[in-house]
Structures are given as C-alpha cells and as structure tokens.
DSSP file (Angstrom, degrees, kcal/mol; ACC not computed):
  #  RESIDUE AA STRUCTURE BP1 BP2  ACC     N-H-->O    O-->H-N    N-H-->O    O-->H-N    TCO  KAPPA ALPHA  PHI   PSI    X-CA   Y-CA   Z-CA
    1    1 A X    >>        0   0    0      0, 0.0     4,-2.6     0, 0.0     3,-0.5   0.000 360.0 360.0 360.0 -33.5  118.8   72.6  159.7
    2    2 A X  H 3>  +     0   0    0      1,-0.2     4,-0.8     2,-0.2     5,-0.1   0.762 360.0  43.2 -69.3 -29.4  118.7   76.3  158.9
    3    3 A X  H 34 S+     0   0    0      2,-0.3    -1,-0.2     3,-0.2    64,-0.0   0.236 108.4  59.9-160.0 -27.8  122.5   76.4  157.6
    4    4 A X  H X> S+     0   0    0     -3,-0.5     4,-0.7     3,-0.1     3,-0.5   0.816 111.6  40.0 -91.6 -62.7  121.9   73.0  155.7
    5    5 A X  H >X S+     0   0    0     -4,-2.6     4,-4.3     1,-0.2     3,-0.7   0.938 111.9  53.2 -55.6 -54.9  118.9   74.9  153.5
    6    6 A X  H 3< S+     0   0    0     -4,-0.8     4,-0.4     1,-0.3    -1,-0.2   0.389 114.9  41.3 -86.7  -7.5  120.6   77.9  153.1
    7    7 A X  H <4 S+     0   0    0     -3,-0.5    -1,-0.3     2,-0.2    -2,-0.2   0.378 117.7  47.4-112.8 -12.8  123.8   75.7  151.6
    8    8 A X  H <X S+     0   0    0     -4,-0.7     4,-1.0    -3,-0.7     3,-0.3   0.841 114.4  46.4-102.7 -46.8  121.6   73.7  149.8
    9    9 A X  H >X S+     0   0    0     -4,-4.3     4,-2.6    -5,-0.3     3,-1.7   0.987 115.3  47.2 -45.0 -57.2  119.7   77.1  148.4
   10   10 A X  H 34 S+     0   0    0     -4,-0.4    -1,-0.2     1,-0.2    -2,-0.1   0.649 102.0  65.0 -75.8  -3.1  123.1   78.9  147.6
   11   11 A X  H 34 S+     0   0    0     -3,-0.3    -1,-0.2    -4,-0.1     4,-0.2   0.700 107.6  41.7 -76.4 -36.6  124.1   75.7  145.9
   12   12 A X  H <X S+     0   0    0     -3,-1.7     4,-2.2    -4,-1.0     5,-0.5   0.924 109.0  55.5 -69.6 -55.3  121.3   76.3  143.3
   13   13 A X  T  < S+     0   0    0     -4,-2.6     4,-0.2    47,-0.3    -2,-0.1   0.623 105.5  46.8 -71.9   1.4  121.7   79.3  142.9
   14   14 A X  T  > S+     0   0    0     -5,-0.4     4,-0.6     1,-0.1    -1,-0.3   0.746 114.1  54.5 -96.6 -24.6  125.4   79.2  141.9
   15   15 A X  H >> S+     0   0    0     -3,-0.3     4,-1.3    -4,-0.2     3,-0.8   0.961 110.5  42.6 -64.1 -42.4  124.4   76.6  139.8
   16   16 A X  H >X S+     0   0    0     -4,-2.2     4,-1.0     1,-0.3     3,-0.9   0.915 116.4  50.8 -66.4 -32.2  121.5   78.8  138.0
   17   17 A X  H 3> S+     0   0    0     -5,-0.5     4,-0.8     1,-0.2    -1,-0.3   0.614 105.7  46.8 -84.2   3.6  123.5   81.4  137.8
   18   18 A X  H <X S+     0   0    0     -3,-0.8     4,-1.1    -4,-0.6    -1,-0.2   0.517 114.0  49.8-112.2 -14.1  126.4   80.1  136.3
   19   19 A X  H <X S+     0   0    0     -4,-1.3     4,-1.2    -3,-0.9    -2,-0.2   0.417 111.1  57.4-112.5  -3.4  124.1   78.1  133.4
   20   20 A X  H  X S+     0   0    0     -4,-1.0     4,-1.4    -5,-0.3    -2,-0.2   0.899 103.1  48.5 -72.5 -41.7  122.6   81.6  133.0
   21   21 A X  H >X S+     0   0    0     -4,-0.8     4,-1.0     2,-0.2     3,-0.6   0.925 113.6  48.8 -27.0 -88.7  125.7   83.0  132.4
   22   22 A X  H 3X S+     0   0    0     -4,-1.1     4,-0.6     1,-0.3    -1,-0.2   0.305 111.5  43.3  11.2 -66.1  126.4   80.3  129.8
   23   23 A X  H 3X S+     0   0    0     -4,-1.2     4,-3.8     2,-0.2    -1,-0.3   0.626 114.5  50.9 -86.3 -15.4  123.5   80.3  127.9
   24   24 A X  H <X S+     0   0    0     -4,-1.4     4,-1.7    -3,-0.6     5,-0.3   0.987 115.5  48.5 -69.3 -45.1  123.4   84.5  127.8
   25   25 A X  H  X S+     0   0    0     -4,-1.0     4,-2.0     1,-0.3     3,-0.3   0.880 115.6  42.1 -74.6 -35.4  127.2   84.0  126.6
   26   26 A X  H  X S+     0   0    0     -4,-0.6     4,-0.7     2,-0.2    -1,-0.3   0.677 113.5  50.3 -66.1 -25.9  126.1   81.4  124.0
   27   27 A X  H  < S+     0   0    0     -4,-3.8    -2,-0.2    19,-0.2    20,-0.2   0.810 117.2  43.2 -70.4 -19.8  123.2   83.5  123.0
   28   28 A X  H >< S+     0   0    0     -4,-1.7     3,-0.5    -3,-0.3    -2,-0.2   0.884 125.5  28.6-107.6 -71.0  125.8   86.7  122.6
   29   29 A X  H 3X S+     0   0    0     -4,-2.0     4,-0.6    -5,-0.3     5,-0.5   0.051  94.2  75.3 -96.7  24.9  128.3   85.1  121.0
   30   30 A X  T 3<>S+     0   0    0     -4,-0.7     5,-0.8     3,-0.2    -1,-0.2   0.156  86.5  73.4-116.1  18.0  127.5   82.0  118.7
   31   31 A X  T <45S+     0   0    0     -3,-0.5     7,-0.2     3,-0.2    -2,-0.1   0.284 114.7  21.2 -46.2 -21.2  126.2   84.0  116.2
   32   32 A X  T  45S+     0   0    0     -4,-0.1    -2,-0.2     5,-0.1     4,-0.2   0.723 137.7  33.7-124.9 -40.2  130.0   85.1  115.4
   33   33 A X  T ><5S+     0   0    0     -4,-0.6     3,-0.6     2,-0.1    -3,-0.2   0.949 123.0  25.1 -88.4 -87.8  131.6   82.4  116.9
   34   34 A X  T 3 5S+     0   0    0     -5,-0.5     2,-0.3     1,-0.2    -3,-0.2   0.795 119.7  31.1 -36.3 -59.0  129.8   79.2  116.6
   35   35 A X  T 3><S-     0   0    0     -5,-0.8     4,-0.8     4,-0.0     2,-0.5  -0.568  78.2-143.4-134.6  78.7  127.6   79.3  113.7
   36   36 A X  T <4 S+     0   0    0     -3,-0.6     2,-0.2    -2,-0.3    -4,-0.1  -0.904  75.6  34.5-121.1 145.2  128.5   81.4  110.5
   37   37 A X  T  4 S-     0   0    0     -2,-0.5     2,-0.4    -6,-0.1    -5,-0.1   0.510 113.0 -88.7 -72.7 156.9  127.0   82.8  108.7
   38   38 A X  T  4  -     0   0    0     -2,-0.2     2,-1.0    -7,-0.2    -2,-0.2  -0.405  45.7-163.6  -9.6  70.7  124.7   84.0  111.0
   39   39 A X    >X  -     0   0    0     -4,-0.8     4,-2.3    -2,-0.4     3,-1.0  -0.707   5.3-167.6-106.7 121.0  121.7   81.6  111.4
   40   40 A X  H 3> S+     0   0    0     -2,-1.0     4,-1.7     1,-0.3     5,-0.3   0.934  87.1  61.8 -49.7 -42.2  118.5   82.8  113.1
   41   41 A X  H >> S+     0   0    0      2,-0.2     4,-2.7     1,-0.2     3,-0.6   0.894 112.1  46.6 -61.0 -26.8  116.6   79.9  113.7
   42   42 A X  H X> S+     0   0    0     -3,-1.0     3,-1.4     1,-0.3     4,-1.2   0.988 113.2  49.7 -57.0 -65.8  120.0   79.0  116.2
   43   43 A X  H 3X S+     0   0    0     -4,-2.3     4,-1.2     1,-0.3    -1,-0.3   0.394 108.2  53.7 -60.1   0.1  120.0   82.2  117.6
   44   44 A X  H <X S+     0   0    0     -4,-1.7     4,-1.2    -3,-0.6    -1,-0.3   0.719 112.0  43.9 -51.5 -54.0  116.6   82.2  118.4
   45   45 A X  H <X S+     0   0    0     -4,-2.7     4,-1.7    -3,-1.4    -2,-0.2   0.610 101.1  60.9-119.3  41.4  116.8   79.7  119.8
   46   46 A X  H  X S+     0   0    0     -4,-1.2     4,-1.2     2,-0.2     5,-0.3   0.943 113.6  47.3 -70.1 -76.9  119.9   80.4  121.7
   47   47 A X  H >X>S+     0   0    0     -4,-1.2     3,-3.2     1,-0.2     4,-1.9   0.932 102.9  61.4 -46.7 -85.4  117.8   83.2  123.2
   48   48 A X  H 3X5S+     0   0    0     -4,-1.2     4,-2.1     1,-0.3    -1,-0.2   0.740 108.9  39.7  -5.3 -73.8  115.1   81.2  123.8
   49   49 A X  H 3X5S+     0   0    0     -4,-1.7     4,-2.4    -3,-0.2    -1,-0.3   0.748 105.4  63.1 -60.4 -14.6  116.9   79.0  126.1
   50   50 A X  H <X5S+     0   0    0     -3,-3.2     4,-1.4    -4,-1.2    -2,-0.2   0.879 109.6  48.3 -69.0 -43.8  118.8   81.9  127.7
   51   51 A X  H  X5S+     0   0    0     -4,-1.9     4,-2.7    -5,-0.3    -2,-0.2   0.932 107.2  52.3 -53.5 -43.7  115.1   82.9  128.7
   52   52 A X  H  X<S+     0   0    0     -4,-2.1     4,-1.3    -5,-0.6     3,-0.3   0.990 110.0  49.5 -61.1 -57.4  114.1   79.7  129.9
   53   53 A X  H  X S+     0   0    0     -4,-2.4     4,-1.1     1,-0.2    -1,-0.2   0.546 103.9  58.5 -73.4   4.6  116.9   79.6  132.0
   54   54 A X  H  X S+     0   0    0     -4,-1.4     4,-0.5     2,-0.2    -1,-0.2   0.886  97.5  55.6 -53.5 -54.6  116.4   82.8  133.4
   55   55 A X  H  X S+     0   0    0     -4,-2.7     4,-2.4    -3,-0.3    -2,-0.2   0.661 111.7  52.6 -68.2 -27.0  113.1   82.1  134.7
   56   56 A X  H  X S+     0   0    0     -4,-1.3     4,-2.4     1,-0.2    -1,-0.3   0.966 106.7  48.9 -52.3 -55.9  115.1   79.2  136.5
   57   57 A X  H  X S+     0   0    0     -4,-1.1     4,-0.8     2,-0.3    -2,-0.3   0.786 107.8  54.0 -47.3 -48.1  117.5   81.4  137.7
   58   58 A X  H >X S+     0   0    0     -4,-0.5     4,-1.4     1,-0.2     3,-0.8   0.972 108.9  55.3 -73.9 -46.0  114.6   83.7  139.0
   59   59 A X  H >X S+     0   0    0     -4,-2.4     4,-2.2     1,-0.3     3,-1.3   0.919 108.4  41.8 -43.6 -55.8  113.4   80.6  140.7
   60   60 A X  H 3X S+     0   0    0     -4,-2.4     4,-1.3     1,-0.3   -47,-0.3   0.659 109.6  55.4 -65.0 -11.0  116.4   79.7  142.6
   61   61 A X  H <X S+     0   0    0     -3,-0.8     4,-1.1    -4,-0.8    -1,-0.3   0.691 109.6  51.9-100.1  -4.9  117.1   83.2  143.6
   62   62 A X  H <X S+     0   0    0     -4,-1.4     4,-2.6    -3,-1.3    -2,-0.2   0.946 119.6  35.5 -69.0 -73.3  113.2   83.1  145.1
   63   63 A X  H  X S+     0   0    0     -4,-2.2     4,-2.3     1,-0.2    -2,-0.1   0.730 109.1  60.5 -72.4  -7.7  114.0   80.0  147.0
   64   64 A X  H  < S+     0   0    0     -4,-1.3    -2,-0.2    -5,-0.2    -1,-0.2   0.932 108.3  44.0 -71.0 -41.1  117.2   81.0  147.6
   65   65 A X  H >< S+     0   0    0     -4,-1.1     3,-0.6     1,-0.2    -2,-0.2   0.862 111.4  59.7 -60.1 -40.0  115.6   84.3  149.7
   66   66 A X  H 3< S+     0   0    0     -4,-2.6    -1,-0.2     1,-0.2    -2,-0.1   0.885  97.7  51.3 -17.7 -70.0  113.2   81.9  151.2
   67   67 A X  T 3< S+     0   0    0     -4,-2.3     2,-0.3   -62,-0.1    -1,-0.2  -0.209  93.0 116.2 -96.1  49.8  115.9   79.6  152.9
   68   68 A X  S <  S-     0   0    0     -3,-0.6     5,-0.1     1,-0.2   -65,-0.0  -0.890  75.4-116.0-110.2 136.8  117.4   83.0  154.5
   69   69 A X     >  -     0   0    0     -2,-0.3     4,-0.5     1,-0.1    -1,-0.2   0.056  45.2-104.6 -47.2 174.9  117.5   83.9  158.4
   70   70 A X  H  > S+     0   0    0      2,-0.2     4,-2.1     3,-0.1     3,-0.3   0.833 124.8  41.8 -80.6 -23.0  115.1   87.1  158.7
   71   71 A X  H  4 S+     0   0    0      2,-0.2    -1,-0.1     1,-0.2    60,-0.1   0.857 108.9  55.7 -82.6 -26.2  118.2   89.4  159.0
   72   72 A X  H  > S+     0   0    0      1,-0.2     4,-0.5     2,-0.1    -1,-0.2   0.570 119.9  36.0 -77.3 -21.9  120.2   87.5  156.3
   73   73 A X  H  X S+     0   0    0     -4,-0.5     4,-2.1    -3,-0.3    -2,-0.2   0.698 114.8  54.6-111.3 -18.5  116.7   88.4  153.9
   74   74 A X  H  < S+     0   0    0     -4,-2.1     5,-0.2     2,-0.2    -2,-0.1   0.422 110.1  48.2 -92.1   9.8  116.0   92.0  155.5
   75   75 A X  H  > S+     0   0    0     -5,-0.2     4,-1.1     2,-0.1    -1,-0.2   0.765 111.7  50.4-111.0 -19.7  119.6   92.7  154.5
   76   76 A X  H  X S+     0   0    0     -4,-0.5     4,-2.0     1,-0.2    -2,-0.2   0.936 109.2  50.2 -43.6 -62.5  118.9   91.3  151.1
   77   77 A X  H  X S+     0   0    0     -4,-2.1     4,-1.0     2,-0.2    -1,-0.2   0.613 107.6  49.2 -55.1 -17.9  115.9   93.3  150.6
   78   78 A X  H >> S+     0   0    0      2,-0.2     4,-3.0     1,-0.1     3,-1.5   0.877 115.9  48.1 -87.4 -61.4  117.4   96.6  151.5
   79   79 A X  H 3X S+     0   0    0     -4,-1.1     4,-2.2     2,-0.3    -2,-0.2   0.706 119.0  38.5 -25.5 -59.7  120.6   95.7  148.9
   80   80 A X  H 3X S+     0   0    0     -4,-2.0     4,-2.4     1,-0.3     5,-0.3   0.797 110.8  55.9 -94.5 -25.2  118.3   94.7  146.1
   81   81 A X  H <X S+     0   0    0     -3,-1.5     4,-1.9    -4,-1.0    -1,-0.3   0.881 118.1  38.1 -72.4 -53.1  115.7   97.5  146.9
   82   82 A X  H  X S+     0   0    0     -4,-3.0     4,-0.6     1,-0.2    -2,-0.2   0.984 113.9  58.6 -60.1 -34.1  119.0  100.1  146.4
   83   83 A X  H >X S+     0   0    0     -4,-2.2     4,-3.3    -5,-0.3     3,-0.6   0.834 109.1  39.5 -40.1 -62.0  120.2   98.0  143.6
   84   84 A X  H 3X S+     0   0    0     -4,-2.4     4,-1.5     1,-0.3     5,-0.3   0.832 113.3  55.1 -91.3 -41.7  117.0   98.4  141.7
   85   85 A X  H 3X S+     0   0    0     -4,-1.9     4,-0.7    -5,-0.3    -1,-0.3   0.782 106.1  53.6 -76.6  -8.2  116.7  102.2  142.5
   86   86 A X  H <X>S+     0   0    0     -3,-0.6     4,-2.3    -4,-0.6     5,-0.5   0.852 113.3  43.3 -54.6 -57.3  120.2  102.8  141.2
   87   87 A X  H  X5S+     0   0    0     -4,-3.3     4,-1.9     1,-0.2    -2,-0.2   0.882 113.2  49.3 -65.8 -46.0  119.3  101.2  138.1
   88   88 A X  H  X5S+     0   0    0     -4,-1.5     4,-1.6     2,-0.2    -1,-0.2   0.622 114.1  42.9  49.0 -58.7  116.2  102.7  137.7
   89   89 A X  H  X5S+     0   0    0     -4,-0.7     4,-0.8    -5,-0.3    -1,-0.2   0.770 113.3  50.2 -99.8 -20.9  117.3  106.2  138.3
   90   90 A X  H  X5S+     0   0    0     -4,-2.3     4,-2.1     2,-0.2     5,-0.2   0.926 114.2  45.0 -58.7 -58.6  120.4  106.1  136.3
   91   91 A X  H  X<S+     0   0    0     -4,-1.9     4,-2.3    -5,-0.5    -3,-0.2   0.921 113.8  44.3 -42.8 -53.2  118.6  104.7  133.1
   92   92 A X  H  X S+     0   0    0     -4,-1.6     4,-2.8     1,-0.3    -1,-0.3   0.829 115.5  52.5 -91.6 -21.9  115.9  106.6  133.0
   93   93 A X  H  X S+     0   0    0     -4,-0.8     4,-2.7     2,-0.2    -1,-0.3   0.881 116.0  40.0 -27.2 -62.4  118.4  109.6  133.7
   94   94 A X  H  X S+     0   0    0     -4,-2.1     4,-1.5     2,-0.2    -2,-0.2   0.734 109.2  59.9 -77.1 -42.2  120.6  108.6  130.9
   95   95 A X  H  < S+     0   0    0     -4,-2.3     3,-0.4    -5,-0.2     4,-0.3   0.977 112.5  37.5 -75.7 -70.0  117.7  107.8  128.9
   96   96 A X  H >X S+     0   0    0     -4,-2.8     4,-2.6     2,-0.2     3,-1.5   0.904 115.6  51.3 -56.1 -29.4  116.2  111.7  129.2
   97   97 A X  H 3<>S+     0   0    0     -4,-2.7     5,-2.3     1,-0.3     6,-0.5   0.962 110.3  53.1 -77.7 -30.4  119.7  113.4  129.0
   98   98 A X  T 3<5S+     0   0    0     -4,-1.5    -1,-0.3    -3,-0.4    -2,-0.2   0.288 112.9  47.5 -25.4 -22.8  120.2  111.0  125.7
   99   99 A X  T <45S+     0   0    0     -3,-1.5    -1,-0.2    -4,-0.3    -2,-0.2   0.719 101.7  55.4-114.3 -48.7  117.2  112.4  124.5
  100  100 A X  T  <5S-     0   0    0     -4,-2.6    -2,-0.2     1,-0.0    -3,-0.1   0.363 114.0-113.5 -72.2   3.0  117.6  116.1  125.2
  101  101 A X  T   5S+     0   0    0     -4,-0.2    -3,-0.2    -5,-0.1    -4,-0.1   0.557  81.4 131.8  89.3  21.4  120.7  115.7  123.1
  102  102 A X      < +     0   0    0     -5,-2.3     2,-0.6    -6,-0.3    -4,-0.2   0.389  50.5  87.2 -95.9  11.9  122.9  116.5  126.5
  103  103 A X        -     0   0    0     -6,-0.5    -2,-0.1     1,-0.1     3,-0.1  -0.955  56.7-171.1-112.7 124.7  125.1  113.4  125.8
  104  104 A X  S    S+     0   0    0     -2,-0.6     2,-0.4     1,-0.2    -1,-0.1   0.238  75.2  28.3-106.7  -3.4  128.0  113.8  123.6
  105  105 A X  S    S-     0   0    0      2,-0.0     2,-0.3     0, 0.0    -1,-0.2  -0.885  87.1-113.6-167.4 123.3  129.0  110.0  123.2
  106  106 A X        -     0   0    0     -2,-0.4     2,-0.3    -3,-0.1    -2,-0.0  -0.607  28.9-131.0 -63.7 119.7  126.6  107.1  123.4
  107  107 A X        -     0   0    0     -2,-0.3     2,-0.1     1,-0.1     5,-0.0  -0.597  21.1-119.8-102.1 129.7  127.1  104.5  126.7
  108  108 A X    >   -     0   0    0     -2,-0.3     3,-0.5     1,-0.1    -1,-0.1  -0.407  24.8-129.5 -58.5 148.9  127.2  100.7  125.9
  109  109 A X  T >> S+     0   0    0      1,-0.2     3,-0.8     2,-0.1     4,-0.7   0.345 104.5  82.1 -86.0   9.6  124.0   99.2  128.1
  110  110 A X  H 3> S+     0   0    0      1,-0.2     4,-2.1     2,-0.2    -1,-0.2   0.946  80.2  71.1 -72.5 -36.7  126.4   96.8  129.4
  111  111 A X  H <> S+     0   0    0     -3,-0.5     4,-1.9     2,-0.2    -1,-0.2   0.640  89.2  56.3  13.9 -74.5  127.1   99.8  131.6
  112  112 A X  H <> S+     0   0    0     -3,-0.8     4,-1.9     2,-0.2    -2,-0.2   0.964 101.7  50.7 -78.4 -56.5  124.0   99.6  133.5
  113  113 A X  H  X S+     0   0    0     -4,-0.7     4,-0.5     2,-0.2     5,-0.2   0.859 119.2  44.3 -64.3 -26.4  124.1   96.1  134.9
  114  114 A X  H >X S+     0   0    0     -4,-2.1     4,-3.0     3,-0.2     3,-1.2   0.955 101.4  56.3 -58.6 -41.9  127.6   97.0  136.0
  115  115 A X  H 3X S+     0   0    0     -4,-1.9     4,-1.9     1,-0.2    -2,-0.2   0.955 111.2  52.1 -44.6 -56.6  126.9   99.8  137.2
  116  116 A X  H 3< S+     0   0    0     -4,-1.9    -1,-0.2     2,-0.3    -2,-0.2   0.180 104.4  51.6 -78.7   8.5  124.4   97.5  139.2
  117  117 A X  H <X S+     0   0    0     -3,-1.2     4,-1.4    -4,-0.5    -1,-0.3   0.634 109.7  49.9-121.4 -41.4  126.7   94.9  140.6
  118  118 A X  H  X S+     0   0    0     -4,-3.0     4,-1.1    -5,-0.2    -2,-0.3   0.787 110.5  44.8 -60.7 -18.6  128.9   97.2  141.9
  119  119 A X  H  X>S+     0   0    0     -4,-1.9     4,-3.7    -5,-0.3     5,-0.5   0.922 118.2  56.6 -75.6 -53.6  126.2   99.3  143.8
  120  120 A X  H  >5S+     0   0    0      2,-0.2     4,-2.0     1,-0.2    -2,-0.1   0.911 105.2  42.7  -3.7 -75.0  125.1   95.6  144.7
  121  121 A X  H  X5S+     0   0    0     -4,-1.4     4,-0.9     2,-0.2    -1,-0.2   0.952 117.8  52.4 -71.4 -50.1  128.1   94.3  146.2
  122  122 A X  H  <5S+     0   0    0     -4,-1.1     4,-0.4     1,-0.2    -1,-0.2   0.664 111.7  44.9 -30.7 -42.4  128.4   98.1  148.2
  123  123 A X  H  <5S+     0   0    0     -4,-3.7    -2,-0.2     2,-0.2    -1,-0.2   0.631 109.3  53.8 -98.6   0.4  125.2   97.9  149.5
  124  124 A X  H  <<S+     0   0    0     -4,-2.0     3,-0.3    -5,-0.5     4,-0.2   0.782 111.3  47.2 -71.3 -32.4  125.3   94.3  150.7
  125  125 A X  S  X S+     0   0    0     -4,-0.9     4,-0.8     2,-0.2    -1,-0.2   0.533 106.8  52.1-124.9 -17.5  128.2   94.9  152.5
  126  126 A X  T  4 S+     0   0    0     -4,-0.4    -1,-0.2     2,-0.1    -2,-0.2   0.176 105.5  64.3 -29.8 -17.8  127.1   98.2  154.2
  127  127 A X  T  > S+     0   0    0     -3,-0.3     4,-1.1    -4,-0.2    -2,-0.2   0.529 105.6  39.4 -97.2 -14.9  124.1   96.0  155.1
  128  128 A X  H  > S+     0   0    0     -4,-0.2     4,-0.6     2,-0.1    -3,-0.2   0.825 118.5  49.8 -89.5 -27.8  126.2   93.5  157.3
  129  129 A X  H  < S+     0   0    0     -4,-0.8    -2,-0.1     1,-0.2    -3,-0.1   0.935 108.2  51.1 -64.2 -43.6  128.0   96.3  158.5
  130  130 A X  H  4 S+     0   0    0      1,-0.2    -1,-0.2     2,-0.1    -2,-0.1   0.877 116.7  37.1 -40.7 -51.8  125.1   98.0  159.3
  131  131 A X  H  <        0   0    0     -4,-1.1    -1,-0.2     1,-0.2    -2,-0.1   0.389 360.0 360.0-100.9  20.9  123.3   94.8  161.4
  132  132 A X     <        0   0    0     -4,-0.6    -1,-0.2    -3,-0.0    -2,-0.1   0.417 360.0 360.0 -46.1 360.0  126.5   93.8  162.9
C-alpha cells in the first residue's frame, strides 16, 4: 500500500510540475510570442495562472513528502534543507558583493534556480548514498 501512495503521490507531482512548467513558459514567453504587441491584461493574467498553479504544485509536493517512507522524507529534508541554504547564501552573497560594486558583469537570476537544481540533485544523491 505504501509503494501504491508514493506512485500515486509522484504521479501528481510530475503532473504539477510539468503544468507549472507550462504556465511559467507561457507566462515568459507569450508576451513575444503569442500575443503582439504586448498585451497586459493577457500577461497578467498569464502570471496569474502561473501563480495559481504554483500553489498546486506546492500542494502536491506537500502530499507528495507525506506519502514518503521516514528515510525516503528524512533524506528529502536534509536535500531541500542544503538546497535552500545554497540559495540563500549565494543570493544574498551575490546580492552584497553587487552592491559593494565588487561585481564586474551582472548574473542572469536564472542562475540561482540552477545553481539550485544542481546542488539539489547532488545532495539527494549523497543522501541515498549516505543511508544506504
């Protein structure tokens, strides 16, 4: 039964994540693509639904952490817990040295959520190795 939730969880959550994608990529790009010129009300509410489906997306990744063994969620937690102190200490890093004028070329923010899916996928996989 435990193996049946946890397929049935990760089954939302590829779904959420994949219509998060979607709408982020329609919010990002149907301004240039889709509808020119350039109409707010769309892209409003382009965004607007990217939001909505976020907060779905936050939901499934909730219950998806839920329908997790305890070692399958304590290996989560340590991953998302590095995840978020990577980002966190890079930004706000980047953000003072940017400030003190000690950056010579300005970093796309797309950056930072790479930056944070590879530290992700690194520490996830250092966390199975780890409870092996």
């Amino acid at each position: 039964m435990q193996a049946h939730n946890e397929i049935k969880a990760s089954a939302r959550l590829v779904f959420w994540t994949l219509a998060w994608v979607a709408t982020l990529a329609l919010a990002k790009f149907g301004p240039q693509l889709l509808w020119d010129p350039p109409q707010r009300v769309a892209s409003w509410a382009a965004v607007a639904v990217n939001l909505a489906v976020g907060v779905g997306w936050i939901v499934a990744f909730t219950r998806f952490l839920h329908a997790l063994d305890e070692l399958q969620r304590k290996i989560m937690q340590d991953t998302l817990a590095v995840t978020l102190g990577v980002g966190w200490v890079v930004g706000f890093s980047y953000v003072v040295a940017n400030t003190a004028g000690l950056v010579a070329r300005d970093v796309d923010i797309a950056a930072l959520p790479v930056l944070m899916g590879v530290v992700f996928v690194i520490a996830f996989f250092v966390g199975k190795i780890r409870y092996r």
